[in-house]
N, CA, C and O atoms as a printed pandas DataFrame, in Angstrom:
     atom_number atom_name residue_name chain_id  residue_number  x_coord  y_coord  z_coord
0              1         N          UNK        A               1   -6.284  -49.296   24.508
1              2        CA          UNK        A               1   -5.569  -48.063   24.754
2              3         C          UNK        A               1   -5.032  -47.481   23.440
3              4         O          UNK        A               1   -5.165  -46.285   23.178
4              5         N          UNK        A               2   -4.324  -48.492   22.486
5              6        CA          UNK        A               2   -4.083  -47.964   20.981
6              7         C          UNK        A               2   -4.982  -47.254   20.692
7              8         O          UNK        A               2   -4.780  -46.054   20.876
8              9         N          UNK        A               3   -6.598  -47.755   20.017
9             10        CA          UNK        A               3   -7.551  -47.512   19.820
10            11         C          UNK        A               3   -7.447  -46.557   20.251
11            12         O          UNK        A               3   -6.692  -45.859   19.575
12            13         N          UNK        A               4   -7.952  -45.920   21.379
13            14        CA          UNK        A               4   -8.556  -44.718   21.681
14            15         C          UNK        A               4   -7.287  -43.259   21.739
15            16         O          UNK        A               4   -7.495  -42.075   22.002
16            17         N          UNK        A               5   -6.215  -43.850   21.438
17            18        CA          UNK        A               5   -4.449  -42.567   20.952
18            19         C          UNK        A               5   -5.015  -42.572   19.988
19            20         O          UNK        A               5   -5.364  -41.426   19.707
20            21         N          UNK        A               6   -5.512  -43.740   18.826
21            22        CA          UNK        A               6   -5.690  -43.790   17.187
22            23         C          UNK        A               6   -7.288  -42.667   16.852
23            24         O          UNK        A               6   -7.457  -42.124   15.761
24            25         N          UNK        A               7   -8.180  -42.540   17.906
25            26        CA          UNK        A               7   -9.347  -41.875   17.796
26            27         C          UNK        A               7   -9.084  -41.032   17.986
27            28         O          UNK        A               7   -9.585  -40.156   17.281
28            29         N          UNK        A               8   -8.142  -40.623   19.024
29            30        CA          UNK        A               8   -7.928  -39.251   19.399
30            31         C          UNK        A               8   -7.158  -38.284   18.627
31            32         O          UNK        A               8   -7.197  -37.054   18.677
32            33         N          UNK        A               9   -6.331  -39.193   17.777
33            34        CA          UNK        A               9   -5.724  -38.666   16.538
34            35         C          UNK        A               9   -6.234  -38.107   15.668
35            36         O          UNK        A               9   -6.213  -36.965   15.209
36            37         N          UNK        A              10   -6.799  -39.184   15.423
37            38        CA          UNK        A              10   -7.997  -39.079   14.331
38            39         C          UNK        A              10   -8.820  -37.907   14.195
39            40         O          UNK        A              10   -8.888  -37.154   13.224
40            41         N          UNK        A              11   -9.659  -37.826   15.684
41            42        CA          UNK        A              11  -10.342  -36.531   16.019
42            43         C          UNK        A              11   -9.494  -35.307   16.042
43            44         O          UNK        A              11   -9.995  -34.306   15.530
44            45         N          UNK        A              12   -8.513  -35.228   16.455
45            46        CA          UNK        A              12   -7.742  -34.141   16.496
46            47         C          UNK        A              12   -7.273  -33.714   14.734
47            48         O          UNK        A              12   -7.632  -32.718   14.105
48            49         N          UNK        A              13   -6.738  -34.387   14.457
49            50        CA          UNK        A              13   -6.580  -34.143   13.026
50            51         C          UNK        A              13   -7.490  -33.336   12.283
51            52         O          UNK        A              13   -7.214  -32.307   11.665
52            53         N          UNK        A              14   -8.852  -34.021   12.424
53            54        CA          UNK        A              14   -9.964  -33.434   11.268
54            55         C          UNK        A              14  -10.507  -32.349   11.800
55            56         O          UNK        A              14  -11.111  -31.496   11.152
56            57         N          UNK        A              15  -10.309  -32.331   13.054
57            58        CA          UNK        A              15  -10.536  -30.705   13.521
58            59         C          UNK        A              15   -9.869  -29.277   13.016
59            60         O          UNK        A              15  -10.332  -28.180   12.702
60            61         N          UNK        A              16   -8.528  -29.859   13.100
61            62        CA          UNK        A              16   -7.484  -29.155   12.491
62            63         C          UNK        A              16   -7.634  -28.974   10.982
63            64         O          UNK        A              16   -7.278  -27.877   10.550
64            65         N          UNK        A              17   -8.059  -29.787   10.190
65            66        CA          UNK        A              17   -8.349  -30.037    8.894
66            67         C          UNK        A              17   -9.104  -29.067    8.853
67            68         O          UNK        A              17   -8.728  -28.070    8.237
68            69         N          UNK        A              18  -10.712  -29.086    9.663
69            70        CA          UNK        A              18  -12.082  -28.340    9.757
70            71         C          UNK        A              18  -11.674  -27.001    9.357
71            72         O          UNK        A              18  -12.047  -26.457    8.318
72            73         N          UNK        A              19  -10.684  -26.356   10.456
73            74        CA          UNK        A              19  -10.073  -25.521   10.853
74            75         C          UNK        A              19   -9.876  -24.461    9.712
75            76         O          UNK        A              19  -10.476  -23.485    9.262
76            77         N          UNK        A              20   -8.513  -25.289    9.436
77            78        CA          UNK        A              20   -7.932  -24.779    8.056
78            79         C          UNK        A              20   -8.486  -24.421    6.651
79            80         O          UNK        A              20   -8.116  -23.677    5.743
80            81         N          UNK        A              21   -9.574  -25.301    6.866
81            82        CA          UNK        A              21  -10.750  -25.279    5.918
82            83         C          UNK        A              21  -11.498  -23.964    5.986
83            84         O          UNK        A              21  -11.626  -23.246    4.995
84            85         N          UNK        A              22  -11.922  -23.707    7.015
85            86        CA          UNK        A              22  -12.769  -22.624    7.018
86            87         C          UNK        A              22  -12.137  -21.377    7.174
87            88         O          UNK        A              22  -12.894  -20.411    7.265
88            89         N          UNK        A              23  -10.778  -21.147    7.233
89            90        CA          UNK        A              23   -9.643  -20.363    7.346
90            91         C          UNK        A              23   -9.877  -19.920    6.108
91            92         O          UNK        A              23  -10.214  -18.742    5.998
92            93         N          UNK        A              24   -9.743  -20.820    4.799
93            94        CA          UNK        A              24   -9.670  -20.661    3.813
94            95         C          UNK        A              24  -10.508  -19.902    3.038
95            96         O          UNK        A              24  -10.333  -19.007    2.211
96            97         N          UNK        A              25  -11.733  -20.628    3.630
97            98        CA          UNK        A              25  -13.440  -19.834    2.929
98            99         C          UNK        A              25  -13.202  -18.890    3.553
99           100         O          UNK        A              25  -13.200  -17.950    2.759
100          101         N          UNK        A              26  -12.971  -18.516    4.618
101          102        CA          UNK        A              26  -12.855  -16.995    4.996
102          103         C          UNK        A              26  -11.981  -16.049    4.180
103          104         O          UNK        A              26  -12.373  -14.968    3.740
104          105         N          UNK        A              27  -10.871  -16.512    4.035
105          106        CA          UNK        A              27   -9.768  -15.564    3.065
106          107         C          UNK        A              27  -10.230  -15.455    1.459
107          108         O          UNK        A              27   -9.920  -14.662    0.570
108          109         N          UNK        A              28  -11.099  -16.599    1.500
109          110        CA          UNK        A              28  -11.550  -16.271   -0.308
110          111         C          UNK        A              28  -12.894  -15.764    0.163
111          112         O          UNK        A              28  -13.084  -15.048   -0.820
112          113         N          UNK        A              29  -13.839  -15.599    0.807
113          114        CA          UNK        A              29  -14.595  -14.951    0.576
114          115         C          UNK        A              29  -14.030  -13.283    1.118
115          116         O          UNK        A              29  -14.447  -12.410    0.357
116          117         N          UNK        A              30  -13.504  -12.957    1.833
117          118        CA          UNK        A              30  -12.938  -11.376    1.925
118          119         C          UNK        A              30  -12.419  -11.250    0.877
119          120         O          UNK        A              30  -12.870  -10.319    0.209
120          121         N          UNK        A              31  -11.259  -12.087    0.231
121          122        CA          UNK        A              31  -11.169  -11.230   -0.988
122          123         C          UNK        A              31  -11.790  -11.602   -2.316
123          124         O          UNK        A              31  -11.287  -11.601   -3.440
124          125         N          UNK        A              32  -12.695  -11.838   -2.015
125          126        CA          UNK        A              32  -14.272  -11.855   -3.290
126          127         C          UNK        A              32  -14.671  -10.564   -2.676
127          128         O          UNK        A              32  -13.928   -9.720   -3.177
128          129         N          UNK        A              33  -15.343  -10.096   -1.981
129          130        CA          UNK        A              33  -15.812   -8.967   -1.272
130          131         C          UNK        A              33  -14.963   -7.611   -1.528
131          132         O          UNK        A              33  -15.530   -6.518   -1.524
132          133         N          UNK        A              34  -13.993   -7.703   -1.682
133          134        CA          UNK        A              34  -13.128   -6.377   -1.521
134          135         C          UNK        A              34  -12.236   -6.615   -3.061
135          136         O          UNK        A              34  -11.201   -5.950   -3.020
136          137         N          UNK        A              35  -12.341   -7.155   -3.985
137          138        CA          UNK        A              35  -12.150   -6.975   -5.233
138          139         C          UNK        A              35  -12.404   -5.880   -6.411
139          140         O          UNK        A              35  -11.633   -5.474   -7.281
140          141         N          UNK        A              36  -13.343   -5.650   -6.217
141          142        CA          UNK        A              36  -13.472   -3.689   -6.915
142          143         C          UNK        A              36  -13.265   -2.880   -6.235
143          144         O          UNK        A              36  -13.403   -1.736   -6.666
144          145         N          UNK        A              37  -12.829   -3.092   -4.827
145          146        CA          UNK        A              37  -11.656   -1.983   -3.982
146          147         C          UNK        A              37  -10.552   -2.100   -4.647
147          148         O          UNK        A              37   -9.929   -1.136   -5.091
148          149         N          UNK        A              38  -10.160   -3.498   -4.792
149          150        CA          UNK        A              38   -8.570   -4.013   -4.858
150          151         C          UNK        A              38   -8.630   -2.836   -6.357
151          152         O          UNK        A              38   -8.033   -1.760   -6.390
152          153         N          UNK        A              39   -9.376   -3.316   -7.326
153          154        CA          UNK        A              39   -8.976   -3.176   -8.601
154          155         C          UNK        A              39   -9.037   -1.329   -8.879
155          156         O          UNK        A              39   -8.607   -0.840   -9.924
156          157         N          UNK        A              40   -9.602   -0.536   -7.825
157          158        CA          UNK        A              40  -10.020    0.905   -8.055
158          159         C          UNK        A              40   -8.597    1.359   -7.715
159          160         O          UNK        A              40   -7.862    2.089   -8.378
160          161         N          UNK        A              41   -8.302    0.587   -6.176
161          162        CA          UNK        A              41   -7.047    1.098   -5.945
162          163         C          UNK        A              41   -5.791    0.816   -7.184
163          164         O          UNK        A              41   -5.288    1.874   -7.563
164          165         N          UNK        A              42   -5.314   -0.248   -7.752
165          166        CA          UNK        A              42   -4.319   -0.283   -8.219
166          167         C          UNK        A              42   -4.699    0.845   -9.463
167          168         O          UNK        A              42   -3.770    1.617   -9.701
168          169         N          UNK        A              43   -5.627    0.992  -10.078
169          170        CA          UNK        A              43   -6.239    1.907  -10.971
170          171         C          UNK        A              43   -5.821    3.125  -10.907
171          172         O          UNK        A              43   -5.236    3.771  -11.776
172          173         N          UNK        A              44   -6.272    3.571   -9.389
173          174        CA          UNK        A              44   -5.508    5.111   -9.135
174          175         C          UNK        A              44   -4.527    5.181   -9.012
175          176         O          UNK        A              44   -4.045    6.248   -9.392
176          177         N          UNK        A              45   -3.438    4.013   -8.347
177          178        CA          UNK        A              45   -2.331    4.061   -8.294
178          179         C          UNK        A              45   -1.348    4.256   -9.294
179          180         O          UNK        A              45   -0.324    4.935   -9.220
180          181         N          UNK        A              46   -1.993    3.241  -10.709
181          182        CA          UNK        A              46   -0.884    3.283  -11.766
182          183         C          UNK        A              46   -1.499    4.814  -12.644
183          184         O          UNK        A              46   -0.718    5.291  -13.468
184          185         N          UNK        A              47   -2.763    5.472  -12.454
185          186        CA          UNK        A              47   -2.694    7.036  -12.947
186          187         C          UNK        A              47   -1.826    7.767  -12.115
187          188         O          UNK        A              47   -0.870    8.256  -12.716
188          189         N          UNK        A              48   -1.879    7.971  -10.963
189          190        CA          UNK        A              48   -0.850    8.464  -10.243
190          191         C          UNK        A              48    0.024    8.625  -10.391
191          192         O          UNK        A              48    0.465    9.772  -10.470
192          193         N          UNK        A              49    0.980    7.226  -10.547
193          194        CA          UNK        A              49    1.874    7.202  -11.223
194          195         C          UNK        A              49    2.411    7.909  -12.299
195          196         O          UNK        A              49    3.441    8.577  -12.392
196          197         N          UNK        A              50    1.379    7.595  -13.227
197          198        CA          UNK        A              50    1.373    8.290  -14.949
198          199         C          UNK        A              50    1.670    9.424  -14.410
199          200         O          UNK        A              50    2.841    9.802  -14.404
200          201         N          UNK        A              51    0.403   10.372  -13.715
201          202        CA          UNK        A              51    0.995   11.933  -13.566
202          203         C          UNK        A              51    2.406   12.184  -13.031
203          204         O          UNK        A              51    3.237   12.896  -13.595
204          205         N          UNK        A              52    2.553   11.648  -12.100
205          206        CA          UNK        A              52    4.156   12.000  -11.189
206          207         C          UNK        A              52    4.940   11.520  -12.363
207          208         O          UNK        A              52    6.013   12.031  -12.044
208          209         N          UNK        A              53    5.206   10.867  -13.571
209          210        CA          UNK        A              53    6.177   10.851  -14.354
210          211         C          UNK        A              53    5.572   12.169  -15.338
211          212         O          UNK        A              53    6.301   12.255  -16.327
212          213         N          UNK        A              54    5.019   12.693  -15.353
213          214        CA          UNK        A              54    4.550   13.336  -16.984
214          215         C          UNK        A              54    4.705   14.317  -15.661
215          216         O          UNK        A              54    4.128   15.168  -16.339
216          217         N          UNK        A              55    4.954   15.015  -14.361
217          218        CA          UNK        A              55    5.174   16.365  -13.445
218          219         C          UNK        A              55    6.361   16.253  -13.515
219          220         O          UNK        A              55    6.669   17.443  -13.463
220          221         N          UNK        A              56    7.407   15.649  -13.605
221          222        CA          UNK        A              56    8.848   15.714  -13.730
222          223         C          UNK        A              56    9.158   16.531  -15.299
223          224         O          UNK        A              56    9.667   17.647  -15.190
224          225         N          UNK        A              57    8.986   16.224  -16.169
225          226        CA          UNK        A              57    9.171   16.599  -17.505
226          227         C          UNK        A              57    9.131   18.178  -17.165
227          228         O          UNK        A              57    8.046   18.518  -16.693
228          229         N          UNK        A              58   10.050   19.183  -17.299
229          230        CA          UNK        A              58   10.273   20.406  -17.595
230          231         C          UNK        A              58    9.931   21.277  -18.536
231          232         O          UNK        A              58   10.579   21.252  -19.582
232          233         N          UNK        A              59    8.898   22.188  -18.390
233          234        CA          UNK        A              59    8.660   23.033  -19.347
234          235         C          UNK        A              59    9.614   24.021  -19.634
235          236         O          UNK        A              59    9.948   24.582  -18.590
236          237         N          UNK        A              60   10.403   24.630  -20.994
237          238        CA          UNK        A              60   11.685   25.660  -20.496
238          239         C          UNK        A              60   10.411   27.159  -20.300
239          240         O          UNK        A              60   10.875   28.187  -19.807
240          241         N          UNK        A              61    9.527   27.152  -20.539
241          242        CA          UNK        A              61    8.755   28.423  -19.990
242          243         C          UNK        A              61    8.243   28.640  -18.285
243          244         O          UNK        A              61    7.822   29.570  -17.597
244          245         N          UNK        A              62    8.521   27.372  -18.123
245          246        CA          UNK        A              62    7.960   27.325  -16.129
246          247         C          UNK        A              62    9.589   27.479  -15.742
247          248         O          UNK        A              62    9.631   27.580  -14.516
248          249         N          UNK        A              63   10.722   27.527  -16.209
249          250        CA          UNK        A              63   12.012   27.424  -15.700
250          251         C          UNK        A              63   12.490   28.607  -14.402
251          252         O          UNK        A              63   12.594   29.766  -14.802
252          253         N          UNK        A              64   12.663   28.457  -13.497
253          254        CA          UNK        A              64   13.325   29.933  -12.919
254          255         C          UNK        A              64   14.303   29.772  -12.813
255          256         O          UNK        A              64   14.650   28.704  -12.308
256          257         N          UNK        A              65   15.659   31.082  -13.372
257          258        CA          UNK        A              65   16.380   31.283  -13.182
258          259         C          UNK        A              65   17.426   31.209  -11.820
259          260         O          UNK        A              65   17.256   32.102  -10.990
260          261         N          UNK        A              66   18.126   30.548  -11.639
261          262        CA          UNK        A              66   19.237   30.251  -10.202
262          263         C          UNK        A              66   19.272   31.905   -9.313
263          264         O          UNK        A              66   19.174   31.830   -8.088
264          265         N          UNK        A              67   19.368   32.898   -9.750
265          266        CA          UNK        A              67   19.366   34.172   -9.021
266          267         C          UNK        A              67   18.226   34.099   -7.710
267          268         O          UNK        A              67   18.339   34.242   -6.493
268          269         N          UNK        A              68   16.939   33.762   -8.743
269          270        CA          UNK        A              68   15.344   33.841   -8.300
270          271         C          UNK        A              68   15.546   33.406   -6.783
271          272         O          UNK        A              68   15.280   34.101   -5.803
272          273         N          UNK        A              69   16.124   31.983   -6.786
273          274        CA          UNK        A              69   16.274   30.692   -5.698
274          275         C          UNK        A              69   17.037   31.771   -4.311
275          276         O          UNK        A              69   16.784   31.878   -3.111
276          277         N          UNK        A              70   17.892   32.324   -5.091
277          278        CA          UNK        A              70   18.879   33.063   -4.332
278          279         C          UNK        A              70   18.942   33.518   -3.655
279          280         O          UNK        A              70   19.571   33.260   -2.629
280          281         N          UNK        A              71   17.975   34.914   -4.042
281          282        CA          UNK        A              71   17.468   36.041   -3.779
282          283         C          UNK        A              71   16.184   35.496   -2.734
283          284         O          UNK        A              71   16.046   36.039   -1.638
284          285         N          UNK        A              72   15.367   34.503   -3.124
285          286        CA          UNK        A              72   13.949   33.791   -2.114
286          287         C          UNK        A              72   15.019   33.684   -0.866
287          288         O          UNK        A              72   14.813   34.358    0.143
288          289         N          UNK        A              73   16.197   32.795   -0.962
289          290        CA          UNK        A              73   16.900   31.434    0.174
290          291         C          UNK        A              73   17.136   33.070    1.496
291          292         O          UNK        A              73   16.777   33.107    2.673
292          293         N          UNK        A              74   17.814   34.142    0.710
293          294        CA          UNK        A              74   18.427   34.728    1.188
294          295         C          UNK        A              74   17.558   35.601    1.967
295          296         O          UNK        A              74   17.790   35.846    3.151
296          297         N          UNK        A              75   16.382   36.160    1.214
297          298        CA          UNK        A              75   15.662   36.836    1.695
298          299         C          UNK        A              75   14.922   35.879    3.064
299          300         O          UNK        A              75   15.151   36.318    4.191
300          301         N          UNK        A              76   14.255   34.893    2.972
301          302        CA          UNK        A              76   14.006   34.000    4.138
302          303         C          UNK        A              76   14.972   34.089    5.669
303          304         O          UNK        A              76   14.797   34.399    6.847
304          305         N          UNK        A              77   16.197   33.543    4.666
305          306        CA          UNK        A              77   17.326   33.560    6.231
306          307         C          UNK        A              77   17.490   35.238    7.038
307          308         O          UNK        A              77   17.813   35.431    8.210
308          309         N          UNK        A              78   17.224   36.077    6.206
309          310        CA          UNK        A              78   16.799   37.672    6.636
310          311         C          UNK        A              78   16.268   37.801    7.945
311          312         O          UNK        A              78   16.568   37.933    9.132
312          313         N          UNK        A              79   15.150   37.676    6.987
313          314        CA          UNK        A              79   13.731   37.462    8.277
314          315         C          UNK        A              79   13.649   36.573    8.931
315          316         O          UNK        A              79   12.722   36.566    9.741
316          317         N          UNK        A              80   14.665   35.311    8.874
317          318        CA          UNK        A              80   14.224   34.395   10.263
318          319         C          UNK        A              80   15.311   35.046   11.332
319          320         O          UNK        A              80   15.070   35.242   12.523
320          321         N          UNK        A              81   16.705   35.373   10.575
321          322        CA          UNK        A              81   17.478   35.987   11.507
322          323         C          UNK        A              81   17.248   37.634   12.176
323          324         O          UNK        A              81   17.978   38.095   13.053
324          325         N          UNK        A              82   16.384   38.185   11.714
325          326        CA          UNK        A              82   15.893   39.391   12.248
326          327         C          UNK        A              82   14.994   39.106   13.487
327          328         O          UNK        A              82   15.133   39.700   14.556
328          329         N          UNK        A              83   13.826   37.906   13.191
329          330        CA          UNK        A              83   12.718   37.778   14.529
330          331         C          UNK        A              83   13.408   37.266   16.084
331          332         O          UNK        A              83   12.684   37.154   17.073
């Protein structure tokens, strides 16, 4: 009766082992497979990046004057309160 708790262990174990094993080859082979995705994406991401810091930087010739804002905000609330 030992014997066959000790086989059944046994068997159960290396199944689980099997298991985990091939869990593994699976997760390294997907990401073998999808590796010049991985690397395109972080690529665009950190240009992206680059631009959205270098679009913050202020030109004083693109600047508009606070009136401009004013005169847009005011004129808007106009015409939404007229329709």
């Amino acid at each position: 009766m030992l014997l066959e708790g000790l086989k059944l262990m046994i068997v159960g174990m290396a199944s689980v082992m099997l298991f985990l094993l091939l869990l593994i080859a699976c997760i390294e082979l997907v990401k073998f497979l999808t590796c010049n995705f991985t690397m395109k994406q972080e690529q665009s991401l950190l240009q992206s990046r680059k631009s959205d810091s270098n679009k913050y930087k202020t030109d004083s010739k693109l600047e508009v004057p606070v009136e401009v804002f004013a005169a847009a905000i005011a004129s808007y609330e106009s015409d939404n309160n007229n329709s």
